[in-house]
N, CA, C and O atoms as a GROMACS GRO file, in nm:
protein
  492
    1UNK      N    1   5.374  19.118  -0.020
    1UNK     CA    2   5.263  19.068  -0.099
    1UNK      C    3   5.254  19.142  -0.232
    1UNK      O    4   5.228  19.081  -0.336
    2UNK      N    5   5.276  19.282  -0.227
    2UNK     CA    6   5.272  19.347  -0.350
    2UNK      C    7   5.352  19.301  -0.465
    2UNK      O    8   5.292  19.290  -0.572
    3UNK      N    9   5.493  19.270  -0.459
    3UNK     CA   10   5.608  19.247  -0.553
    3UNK      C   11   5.532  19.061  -0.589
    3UNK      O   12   5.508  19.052  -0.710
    4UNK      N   13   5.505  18.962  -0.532
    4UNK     CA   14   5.477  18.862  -0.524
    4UNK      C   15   5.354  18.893  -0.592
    4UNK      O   16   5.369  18.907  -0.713
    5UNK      N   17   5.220  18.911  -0.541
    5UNK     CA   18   5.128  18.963  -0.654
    5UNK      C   19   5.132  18.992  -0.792
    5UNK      O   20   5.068  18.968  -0.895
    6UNK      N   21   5.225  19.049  -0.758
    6UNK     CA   22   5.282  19.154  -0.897
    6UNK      C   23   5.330  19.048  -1.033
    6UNK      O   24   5.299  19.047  -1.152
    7UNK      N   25   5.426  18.961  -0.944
    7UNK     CA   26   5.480  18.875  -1.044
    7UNK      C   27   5.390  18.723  -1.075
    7UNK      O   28   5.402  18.632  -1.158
    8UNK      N   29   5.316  18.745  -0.985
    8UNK     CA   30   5.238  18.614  -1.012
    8UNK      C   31   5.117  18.656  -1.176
    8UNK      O   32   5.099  18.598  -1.284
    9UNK      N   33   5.062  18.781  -1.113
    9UNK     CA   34   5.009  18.871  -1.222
    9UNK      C   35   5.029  18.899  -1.362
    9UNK      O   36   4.955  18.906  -1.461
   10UNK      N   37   5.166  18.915  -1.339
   10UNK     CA   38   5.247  18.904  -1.478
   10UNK      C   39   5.253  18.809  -1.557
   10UNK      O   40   5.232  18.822  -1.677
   11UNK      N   41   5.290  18.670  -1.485
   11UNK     CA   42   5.300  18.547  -1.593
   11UNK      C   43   5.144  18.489  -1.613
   11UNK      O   44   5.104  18.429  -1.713
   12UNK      N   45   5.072  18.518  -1.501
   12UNK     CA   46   4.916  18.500  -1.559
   12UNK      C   47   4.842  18.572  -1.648
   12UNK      O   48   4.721  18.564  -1.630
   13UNK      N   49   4.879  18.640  -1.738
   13UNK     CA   50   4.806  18.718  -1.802
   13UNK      C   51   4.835  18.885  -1.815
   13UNK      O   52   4.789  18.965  -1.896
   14UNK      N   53   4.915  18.902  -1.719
   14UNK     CA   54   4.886  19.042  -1.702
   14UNK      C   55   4.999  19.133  -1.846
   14UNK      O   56   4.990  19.240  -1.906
   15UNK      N   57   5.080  19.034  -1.848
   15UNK     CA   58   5.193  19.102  -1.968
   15UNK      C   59   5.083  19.101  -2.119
   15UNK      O   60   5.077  19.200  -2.193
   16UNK      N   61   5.011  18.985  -2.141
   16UNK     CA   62   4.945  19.014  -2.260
   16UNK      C   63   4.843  19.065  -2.268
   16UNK      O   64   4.796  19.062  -2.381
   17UNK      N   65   4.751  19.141  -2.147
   17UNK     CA   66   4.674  19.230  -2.149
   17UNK      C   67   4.726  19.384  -2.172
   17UNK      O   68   4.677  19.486  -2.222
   18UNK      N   69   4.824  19.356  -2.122
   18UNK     CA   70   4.904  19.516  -2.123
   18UNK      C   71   4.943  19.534  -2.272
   18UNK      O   72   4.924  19.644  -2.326
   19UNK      N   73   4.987  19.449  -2.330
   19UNK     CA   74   5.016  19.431  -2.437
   19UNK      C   75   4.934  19.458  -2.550
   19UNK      O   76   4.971  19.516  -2.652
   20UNK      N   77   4.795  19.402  -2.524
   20UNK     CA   78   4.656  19.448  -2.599
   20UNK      C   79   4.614  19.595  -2.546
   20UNK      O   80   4.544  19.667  -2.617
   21UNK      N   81   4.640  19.618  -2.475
   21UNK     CA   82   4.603  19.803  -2.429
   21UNK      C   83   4.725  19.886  -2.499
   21UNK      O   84   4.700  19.996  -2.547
   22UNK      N   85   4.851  19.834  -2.504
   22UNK     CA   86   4.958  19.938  -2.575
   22UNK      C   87   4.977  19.943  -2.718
   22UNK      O   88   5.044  20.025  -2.781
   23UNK      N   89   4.884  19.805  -2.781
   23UNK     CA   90   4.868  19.814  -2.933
   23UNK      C   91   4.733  19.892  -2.951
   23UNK      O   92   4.732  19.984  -3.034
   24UNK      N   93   4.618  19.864  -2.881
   24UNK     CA   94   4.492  19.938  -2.854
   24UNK      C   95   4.580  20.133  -2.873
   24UNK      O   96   4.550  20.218  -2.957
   25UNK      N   97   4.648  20.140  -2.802
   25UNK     CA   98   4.680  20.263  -2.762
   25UNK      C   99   4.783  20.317  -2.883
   25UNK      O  100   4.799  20.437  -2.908
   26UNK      N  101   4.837  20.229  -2.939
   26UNK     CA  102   4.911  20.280  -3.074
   26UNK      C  103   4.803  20.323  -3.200
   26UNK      O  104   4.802  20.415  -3.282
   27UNK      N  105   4.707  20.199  -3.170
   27UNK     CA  106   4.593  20.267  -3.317
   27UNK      C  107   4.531  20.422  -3.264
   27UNK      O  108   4.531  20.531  -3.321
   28UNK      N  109   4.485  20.386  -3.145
   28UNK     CA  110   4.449  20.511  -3.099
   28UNK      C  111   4.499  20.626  -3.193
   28UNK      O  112   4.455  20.692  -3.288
   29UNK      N  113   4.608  20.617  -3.122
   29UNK     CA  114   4.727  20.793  -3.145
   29UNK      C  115   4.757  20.805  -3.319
   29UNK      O  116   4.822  20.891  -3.378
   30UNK      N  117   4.699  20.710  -3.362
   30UNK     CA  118   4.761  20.754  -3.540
   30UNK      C  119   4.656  20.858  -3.557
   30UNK      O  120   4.686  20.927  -3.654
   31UNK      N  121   4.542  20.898  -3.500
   31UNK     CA  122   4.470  21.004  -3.564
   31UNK      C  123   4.464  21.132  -3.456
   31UNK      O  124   4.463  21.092  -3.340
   32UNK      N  125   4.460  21.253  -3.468
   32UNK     CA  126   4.534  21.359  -3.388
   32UNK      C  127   4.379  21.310  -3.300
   32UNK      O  128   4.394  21.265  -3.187
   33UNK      N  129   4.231  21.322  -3.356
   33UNK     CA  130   4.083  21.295  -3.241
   33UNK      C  131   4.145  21.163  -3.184
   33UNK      O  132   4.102  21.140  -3.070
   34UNK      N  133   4.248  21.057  -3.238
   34UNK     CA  134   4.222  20.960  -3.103
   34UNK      C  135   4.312  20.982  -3.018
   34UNK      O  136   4.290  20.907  -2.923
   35UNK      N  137   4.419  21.056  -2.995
   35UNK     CA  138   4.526  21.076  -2.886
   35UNK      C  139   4.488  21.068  -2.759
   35UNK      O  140   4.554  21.008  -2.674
   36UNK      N  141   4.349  21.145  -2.730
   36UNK     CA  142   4.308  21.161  -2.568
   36UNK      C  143   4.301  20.983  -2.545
   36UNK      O  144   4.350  20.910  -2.458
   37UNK      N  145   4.206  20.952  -2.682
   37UNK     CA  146   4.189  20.755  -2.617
   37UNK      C  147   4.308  20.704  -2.617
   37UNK      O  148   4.315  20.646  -2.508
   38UNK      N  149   4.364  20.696  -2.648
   38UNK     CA  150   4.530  20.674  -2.670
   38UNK      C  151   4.623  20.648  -2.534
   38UNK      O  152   4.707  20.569  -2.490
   39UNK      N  153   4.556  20.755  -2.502
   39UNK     CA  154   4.695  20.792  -2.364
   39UNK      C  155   4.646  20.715  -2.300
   39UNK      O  156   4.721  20.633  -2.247
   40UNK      N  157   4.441  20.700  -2.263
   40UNK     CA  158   4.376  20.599  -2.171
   40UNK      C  159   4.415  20.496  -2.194
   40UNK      O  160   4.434  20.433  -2.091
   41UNK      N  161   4.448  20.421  -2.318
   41UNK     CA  162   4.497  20.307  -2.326
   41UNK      C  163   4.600  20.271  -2.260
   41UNK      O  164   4.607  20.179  -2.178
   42UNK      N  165   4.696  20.354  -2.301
   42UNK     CA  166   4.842  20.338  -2.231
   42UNK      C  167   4.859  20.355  -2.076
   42UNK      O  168   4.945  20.307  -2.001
   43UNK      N  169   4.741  20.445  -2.045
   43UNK     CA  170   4.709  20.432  -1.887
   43UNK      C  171   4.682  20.319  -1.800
   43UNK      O  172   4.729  20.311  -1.687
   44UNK      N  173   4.577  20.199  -1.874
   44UNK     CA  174   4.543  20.108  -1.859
   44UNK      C  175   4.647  20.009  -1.897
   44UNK      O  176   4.621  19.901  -1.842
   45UNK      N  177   4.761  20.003  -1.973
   45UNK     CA  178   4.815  19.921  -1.977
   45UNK      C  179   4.959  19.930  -1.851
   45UNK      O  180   5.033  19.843  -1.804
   46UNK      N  181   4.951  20.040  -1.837
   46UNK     CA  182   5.064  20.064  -1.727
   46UNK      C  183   5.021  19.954  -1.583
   46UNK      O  184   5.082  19.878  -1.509
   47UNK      N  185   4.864  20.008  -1.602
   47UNK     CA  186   4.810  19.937  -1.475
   47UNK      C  187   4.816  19.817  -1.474
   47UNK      O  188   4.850  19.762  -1.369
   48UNK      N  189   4.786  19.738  -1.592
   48UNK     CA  190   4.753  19.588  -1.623
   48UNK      C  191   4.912  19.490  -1.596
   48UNK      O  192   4.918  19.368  -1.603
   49UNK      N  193   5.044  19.596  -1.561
   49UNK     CA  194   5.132  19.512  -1.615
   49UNK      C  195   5.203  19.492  -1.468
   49UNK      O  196   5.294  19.414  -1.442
   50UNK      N  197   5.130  19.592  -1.372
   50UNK     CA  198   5.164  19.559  -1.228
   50UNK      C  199   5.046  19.632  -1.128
   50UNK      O  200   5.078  19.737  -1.072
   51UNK      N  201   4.906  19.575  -1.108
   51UNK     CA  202   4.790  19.632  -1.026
   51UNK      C  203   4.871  19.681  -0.887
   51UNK      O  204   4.878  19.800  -0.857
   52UNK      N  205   4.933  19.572  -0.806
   52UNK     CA  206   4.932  19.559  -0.712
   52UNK      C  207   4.977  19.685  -0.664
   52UNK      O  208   5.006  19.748  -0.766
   53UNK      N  209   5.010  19.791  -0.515
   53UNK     CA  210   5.018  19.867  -0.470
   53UNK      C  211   4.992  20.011  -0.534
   53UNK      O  212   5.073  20.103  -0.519
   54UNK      N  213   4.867  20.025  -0.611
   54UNK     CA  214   4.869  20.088  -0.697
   54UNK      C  215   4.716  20.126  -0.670
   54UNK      O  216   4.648  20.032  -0.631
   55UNK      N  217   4.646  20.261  -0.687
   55UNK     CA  218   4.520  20.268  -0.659
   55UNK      C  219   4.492  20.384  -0.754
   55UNK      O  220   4.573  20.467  -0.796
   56UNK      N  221   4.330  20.369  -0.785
   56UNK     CA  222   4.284  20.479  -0.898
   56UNK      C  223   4.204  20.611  -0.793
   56UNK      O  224   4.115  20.594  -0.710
   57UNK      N  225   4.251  20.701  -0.822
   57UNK     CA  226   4.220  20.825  -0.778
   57UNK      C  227   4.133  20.913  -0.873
   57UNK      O  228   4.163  20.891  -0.990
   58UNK      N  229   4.041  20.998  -0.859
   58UNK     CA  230   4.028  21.147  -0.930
   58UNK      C  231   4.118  21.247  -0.904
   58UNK      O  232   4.156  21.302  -0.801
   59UNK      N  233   4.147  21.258  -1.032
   59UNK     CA  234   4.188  21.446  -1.061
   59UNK      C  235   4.092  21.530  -0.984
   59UNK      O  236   3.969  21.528  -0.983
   60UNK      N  237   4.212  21.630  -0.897
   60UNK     CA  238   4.147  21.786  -0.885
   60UNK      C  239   4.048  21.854  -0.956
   60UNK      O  240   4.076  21.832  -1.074
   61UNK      N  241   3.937  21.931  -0.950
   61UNK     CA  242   3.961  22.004  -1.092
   61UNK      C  243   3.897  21.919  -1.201
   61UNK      O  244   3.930  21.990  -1.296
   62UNK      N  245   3.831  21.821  -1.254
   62UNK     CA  246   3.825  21.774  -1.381
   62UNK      C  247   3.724  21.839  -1.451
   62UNK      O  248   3.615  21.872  -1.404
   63UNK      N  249   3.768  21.858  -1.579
   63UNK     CA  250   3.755  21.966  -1.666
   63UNK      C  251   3.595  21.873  -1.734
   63UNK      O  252   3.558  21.756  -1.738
   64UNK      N  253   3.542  22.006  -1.776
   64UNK     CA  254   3.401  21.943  -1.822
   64UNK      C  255   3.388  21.828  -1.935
   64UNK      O  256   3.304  21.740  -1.952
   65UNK      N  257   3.530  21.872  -2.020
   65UNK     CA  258   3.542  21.797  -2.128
   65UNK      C  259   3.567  21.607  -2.054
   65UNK      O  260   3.523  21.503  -2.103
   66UNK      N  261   3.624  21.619  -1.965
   66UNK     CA  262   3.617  21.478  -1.936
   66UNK      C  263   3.486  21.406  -1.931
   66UNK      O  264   3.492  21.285  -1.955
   67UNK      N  265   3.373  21.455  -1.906
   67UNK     CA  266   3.264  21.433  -1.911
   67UNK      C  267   3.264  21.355  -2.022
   67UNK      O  268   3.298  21.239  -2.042
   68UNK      N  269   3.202  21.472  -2.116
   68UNK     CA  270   3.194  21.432  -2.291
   68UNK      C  271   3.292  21.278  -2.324
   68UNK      O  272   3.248  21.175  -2.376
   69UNK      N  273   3.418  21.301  -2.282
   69UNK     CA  274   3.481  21.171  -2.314
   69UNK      C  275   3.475  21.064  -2.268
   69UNK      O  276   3.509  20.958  -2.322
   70UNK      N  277   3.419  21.086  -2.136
   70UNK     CA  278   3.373  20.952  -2.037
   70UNK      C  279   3.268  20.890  -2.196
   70UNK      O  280   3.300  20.817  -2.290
   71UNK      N  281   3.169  20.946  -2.169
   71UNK     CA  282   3.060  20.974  -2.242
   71UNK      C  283   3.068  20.894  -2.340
   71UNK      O  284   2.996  20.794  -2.339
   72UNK      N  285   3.184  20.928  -2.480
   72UNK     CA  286   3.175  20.863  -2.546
   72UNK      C  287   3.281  20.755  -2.510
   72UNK      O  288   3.251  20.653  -2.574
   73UNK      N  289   3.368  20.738  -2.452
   73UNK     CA  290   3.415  20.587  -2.383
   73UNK      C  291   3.277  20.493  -2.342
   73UNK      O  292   3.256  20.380  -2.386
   74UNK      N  293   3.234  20.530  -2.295
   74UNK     CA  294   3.105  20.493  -2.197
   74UNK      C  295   3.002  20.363  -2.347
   74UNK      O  296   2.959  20.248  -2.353
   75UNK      N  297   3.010  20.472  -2.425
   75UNK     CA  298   2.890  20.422  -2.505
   75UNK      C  299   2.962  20.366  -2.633
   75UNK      O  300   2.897  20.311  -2.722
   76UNK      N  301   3.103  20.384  -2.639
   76UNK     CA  302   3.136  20.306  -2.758
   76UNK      C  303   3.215  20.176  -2.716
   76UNK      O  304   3.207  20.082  -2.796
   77UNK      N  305   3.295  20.154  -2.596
   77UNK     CA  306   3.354  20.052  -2.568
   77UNK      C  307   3.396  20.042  -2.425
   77UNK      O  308   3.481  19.958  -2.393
   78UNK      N  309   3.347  20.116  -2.345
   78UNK     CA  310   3.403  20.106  -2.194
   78UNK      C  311   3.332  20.053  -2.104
   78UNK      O  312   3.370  20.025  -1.991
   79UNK      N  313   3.173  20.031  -2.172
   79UNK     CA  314   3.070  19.930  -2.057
   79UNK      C  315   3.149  19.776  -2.089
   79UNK      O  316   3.177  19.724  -1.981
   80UNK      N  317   3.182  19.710  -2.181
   80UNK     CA  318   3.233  19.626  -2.273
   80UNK      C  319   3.345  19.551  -2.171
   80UNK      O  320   3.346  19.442  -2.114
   81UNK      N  321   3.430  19.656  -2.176
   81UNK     CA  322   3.584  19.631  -2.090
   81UNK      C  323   3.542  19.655  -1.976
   81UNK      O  324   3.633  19.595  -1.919
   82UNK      N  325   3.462  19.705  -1.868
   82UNK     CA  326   3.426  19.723  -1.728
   82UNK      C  327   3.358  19.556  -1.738
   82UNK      O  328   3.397  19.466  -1.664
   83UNK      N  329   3.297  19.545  -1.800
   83UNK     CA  330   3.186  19.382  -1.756
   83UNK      C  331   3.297  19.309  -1.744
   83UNK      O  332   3.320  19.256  -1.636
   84UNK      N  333   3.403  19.288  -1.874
   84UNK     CA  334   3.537  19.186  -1.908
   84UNK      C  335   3.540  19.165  -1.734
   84UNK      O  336   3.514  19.056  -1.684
   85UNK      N  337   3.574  19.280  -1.657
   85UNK     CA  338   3.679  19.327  -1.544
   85UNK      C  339   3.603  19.258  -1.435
   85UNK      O  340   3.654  19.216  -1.331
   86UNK      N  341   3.494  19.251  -1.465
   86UNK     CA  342   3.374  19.241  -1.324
   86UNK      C  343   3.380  19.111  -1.336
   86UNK      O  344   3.415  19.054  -1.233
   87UNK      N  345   3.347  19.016  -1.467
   87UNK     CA  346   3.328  18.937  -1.474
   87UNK      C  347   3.451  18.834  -1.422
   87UNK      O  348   3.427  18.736  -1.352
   88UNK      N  349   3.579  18.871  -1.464
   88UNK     CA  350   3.700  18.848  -1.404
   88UNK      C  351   3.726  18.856  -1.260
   88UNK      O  352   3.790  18.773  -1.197
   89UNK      N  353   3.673  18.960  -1.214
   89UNK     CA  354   3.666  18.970  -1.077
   89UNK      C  355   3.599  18.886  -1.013
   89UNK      O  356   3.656  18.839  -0.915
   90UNK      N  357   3.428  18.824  -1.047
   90UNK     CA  358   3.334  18.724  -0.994
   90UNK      C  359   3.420  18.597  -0.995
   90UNK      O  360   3.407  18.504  -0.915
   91UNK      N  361   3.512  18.605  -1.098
   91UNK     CA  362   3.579  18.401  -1.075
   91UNK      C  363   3.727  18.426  -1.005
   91UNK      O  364   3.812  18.354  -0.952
   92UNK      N  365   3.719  18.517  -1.024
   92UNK     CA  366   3.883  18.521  -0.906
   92UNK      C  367   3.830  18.550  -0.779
   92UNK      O  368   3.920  18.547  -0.694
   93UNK      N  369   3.718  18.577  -0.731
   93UNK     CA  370   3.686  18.569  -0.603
   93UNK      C  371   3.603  18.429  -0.587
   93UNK      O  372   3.542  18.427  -0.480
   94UNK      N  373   3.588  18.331  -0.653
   94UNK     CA  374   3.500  18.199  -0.617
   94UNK      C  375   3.613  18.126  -0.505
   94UNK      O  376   3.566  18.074  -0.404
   95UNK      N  377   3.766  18.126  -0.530
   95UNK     CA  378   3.829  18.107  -0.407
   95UNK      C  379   3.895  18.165  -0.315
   95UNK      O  380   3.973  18.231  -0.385
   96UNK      N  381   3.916  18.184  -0.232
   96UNK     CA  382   4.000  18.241  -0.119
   96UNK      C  383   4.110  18.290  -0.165
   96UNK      O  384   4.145  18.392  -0.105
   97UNK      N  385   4.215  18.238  -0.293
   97UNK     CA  386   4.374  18.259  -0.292
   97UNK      C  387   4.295  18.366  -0.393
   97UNK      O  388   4.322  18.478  -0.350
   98UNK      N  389   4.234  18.374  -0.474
   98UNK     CA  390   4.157  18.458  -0.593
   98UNK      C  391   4.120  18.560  -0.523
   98UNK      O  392   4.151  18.628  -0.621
   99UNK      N  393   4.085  18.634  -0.452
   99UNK     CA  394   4.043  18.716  -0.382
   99UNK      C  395   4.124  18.860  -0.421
   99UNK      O  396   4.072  18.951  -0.485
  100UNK      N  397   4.253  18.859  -0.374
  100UNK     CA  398   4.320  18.982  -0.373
  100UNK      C  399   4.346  19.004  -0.531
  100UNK      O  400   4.391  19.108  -0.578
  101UNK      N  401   4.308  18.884  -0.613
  101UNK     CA  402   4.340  18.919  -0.808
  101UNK      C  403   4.202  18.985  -0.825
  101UNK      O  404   4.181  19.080  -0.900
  102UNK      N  405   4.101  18.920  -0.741
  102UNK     CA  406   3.952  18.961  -0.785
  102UNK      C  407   3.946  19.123  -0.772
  102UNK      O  408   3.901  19.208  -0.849
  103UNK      N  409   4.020  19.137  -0.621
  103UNK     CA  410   4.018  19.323  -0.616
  103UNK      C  411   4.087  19.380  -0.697
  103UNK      O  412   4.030  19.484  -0.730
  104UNK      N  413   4.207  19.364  -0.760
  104UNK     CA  414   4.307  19.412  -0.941
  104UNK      C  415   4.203  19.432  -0.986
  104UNK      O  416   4.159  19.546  -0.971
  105UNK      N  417   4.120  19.330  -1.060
  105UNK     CA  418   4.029  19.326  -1.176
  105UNK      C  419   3.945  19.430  -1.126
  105UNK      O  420   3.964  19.524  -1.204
  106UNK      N  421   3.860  19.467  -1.035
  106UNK     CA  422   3.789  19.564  -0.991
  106UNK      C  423   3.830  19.710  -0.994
  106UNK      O  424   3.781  19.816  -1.033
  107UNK      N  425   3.952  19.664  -0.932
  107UNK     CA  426   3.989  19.843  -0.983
  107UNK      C  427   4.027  19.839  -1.093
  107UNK      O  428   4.080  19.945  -1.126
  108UNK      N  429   4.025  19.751  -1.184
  108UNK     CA  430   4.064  19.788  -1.303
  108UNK      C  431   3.923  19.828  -1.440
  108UNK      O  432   3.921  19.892  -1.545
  109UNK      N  433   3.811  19.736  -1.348
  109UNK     CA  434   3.718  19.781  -1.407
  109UNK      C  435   3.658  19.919  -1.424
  109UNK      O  436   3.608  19.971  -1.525
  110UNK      N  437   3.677  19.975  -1.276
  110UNK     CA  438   3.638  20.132  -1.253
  110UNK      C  439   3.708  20.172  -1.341
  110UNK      O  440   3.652  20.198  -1.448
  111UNK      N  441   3.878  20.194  -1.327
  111UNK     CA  442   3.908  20.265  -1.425
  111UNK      C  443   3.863  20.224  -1.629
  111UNK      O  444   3.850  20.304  -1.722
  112UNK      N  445   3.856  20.118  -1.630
  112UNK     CA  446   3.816  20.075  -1.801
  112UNK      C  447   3.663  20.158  -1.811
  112UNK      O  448   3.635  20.193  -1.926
  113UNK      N  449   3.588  20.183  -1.731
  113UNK     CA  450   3.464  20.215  -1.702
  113UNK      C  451   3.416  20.348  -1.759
  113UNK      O  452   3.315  20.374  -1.824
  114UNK      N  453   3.561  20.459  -1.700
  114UNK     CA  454   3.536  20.605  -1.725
  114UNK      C  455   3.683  20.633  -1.674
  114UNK      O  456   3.706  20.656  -1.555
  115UNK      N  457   3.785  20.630  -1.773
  115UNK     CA  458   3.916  20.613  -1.759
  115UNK      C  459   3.950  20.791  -1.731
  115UNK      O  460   4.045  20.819  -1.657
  116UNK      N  461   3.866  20.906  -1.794
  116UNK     CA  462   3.936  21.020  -1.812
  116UNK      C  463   3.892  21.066  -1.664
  116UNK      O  464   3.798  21.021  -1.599
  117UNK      N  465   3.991  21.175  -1.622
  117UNK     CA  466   4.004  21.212  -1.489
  117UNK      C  467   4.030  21.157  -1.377
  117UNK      O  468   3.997  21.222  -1.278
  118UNK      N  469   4.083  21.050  -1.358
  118UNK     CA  470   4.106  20.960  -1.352
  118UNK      C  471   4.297  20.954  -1.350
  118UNK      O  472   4.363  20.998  -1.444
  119UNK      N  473   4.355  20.898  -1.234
  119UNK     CA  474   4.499  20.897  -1.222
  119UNK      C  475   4.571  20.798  -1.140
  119UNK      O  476   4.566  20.830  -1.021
  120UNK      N  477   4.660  20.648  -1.168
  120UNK     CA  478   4.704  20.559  -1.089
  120UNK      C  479   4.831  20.627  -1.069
  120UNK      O  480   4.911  20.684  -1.143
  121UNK      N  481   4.822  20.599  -0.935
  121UNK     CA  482   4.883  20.671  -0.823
  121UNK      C  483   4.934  20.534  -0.697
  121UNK      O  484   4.861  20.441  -0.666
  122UNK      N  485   5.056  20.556  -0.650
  122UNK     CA  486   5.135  20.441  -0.546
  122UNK      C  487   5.030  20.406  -0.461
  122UNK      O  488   4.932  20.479  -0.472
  123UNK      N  489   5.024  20.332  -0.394
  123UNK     CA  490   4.920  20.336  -0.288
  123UNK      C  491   4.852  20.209  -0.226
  123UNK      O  492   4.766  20.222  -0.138
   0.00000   0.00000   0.00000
């Protein structure tokens, strides 16, 4: 189901979302303050380009500063991209075959939500 997921994912959308997170993630990194958002981007686009067997974890340990950056993720564009995710999630679960895309979008919302500390991991 995972590899099948995976590729169904892909030609539905999932290559040009990833695609908007790795250009997202190039403006990022042109300024040395956006690098940390940067990498989240590129984090999120790793995810976007195959959800399936794949799960979001916390870091050991997360450092206080992740806070602060949640923080300002939080309040400049990450409630924004969590709703996108939810909202995506509510119509991929209206049918039965939608269901297991509806749970992607969900974890993908958590992570768009408060991306730092935060690590996709096999699973």
């Amino acid at each position: 189901m995972t590899l099948i997921g995976n590729i169904i994912w892909f030609i539905f959308g999932g290559f040009l979302q990833a695609l908007g997170w790795f250009v997202s993630g190039i403006l990022w990194s042109i300024t040395i303050i956006g690098i940390p958002y940067g990498r989240q981007c590129f984090k999120m686009a790793k995810l976007q380009l195959a959800p399936f067997g794949k799960k979001v974890v916390d870091e050991k340990g997360s450092r206080p500063l992740y806070f602060i950056a949640n923080i300002i993720w939080v309040i400049f564009f990450g409630w924004e991209l969590a709703l996108v995710n939810l909202l995506s999630a509510l119509l991929f679960a209206i049918t039965i075959i939608g269901i297991p895309f509806a749970r992607q979008s969900f974890k993908m919302a958590v992570l768009s939500f408060m991306p730092f500390g935060k690590r996709v991991v096999k699973g």
